[in-house]
Structures are given as structure tokens and as C-alpha cells.
N, C-alpha and C positions, 0 to 999 in steps of 0.2 A: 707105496712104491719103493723098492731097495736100492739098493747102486745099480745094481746092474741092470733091472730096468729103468732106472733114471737113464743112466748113460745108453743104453740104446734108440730111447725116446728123445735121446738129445740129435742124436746122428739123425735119427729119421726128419726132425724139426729142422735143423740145418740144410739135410739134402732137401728136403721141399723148399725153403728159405730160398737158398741157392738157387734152384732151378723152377723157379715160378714167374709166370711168363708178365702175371698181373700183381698190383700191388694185396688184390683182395685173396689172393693164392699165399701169396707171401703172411699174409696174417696168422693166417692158418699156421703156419710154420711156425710163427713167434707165441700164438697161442699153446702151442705144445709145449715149448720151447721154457714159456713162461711156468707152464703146470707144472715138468718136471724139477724146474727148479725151486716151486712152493713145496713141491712133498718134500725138500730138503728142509727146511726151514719149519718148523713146529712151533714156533713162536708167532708167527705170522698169525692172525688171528682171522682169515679168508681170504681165499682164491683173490676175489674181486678188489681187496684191499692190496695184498700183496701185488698183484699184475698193478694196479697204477703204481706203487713204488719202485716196481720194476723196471717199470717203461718211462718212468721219470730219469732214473740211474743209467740207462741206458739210451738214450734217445739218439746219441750221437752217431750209434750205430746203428741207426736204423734208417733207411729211405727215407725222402719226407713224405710221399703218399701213402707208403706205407703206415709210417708213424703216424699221418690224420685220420686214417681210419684206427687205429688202436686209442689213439687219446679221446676218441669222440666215445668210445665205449670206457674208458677207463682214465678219466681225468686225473690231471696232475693233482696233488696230496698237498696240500697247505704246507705240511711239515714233512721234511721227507724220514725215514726211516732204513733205505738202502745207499750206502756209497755212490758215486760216478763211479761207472764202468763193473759193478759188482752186481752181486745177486743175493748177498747174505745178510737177512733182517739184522736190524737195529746196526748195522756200520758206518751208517752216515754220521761222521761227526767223533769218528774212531781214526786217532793220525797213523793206526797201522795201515788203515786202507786206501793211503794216500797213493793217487795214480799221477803219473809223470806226464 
């Protein structure tokens, strides 16, 4: 997937995000949401590895019903491998990626 389909598969991920009435609606959004930001990251060594380190780096932002159905599919990672608040393999434990 290239930029400009990433970034358009992000908009569409958000706008369902956004406007989903249920939390199981809403996953679906993060699930996209999450893909397009693995086709950035080529390091990652699979979807299903990547989305728990995603969803670990992110959690804060996510609903909590939302987030119990994503972690029950995609357990938190012993060791993490993405930042808080980021999406970009191997930054966890990088002081560039320090969030305020």
C-alpha cells in the first residue's frame, strides 16, 4: 500500500472510528486503521504481531470497550516495540519519541 493509499485508508478508518454507533463498529475502524499503519513499517515482522504493539502504544486512545475487544484478539506483547502514542516499529525506548 503507498502513501496515498495509506492516507486515504486512514480517513476512511477514522470516519467509521468516529461515527460508529457500537464498540464492535468501532474496531473495524481501528482494524483498518491499524493495517495501514503496518504497510508503513516493513520491519514489523506481521500484521498480528504489529496490531498488539499498536494497540499496546495506543491504548489510551482508544474507548475501553472498544479496546476489550481489540486486546482479547491481539494481547499486550511482554516487551513492547512501539512508543506511547506512536505507530512506528522499534521506537519504544527511543528518547526521540518522547510524548508530553
Amino acid at each position: 500500500m503507498q502513501y496515498p493509499d495509506r492516507e486515504e485508508f486512514k480517513k476512511s478508518a477514522h470516519a467509521l472510528i468516529n461515527g460508529a454507533q457500537t464498540p464492535e463498529a468501532r474496531v473495524e475502524g481501528y482494524l483498518m486503521l491499524m493495517e495501514a499503519h503496518y504497510h508503513r513499517n516493513p520491519k514489523a515482522s506481521d500484521f498480528q504481531i504489529y496490531a498488539a504493539h499498536w494497540l499496546a502504544a495506543n491504548e489510551r486512545e482508544i474507548e475501553q470497550s472498544t479496546f476489550n475487544l481489540l486486546v482479547a484478539r491481539f494481547p499486550t506483547p511482554r516487551e513492547r516495540m512501539i512508543a506511547d502514542g506512536y505507530s512506528d516499529w522499534g521506537s519504544y525506548g527511543d528518547p526521540s519519541y518522547k510524548r508530553d
